[in-house]
N, C-alpha and C positions, 0 to 999 in steps of 0.2 A: 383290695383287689384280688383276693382267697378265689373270687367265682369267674373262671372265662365265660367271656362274652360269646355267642353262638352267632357264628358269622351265618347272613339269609342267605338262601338259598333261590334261584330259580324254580325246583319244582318246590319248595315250600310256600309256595306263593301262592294265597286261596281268594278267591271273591268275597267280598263283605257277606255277611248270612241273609239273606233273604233280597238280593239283588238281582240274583239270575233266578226264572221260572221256568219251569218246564214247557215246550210248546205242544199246545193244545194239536194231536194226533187224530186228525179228520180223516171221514170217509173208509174207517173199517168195522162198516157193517151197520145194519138197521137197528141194532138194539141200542146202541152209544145215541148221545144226544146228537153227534154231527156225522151221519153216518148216509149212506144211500149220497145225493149231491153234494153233502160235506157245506152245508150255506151258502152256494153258489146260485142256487134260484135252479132254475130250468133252463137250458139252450143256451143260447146265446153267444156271444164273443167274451163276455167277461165269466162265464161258464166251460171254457176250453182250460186246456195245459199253459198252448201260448198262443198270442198274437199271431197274425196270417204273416208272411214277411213282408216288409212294405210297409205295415201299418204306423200312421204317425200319430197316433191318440188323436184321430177325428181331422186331423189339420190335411190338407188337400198332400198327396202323396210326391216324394219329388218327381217319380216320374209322370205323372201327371201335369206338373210345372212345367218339366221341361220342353223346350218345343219338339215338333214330331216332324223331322225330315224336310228343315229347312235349309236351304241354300246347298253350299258345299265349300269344301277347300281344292282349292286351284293346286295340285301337285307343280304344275310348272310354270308357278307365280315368279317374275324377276325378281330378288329383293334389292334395293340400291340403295348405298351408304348414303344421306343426305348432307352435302356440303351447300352451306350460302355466300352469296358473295360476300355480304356483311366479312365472313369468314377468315378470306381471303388477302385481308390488309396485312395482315402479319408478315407476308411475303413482301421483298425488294423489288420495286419495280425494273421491270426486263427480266427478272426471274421466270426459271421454266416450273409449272405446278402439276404433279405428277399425284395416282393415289398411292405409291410408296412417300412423296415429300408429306404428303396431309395424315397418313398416317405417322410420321416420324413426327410432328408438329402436334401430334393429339388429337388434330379436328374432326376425324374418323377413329371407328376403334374395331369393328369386325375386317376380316379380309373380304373383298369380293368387287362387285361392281360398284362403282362412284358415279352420281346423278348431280350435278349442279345447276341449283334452284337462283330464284332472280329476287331475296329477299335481303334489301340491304342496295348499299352505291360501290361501286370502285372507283379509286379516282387516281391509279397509277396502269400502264400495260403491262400485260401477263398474258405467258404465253403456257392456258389451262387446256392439262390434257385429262379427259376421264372417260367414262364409257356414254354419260348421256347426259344432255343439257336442256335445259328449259327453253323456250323461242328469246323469251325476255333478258332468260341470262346471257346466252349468246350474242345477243343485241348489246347487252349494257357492257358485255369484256369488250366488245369490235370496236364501239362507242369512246370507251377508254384509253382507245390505243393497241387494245393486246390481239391476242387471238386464240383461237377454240380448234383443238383437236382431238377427233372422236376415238378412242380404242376401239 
């Protein structure tokens, strides 16, 4: 072992011989084989630098997909948490149900107004307070025993 070994190097690092080619330099000048349009034909879109923007290679444009100036959004849309009666078993009957007790309980999970829908039976009285009820669910708590209190 008389000979050190030569540790490589980063820039000693060359490409295989004959891997890389040089790229053929179009479009300078009439006398060169690709000179004047450089092979690009005459005109056209596949004859420019680049694409228009927007362009999808032919396929319909998204804004052409998208629809044009339908409907709109309601700025002063209510949103209301949705509780079901199904829901509401969890509570002891003669218990008072509040949307601070349905959020403590998990049944809701944003803050705001509570809506109680008529999907589902009760079959103990409660006394449900929220901000807005269904005809049917009103009907099926009073039906129960309980009673409805609007916020």
């Amino acid at each position: 072992m008389s000979e050190e070994k030569k540790q490589l190097k980063l820039h000693d690092l060359r490409p295989a011989a004959g891997s890389k080619k040089e790229p053929v330099r179009v479009g300078r000048g009439e006398g060169g084989k690709r000179g004047k349009t450089a092979g690009r034909g005459t005109k056209g879109l596949k004859a420019r630098s680049r694409l228009r923007p927007g362009f999808e290679g032919g396929q319909t444009p998204l804004a052409m997909r998208l629809p044009k100036l339908r409907g709109f959004k309601n700025p002063n849309k209510e949103e209301y948490a949705i509780v079901n009666l199904a829901a509401l078993g969890v509570f002891d009957a003669g218990s008072v149900v509040t949307p601070e007790t349905l959020r403590d309980r998990g049944l809701i999970r944003h803050r705001g107004r509570v809506k109680v829908l008529a999907e589902g039976d009760l079959d103990r009285a409660l006394t449900v307070r929220a901000h807005a009820f269904s005809k049917a669910a009103a009907a099926k708590i009073e039906a129960a025993g309980g009673s409805v209190e609007v916020l």
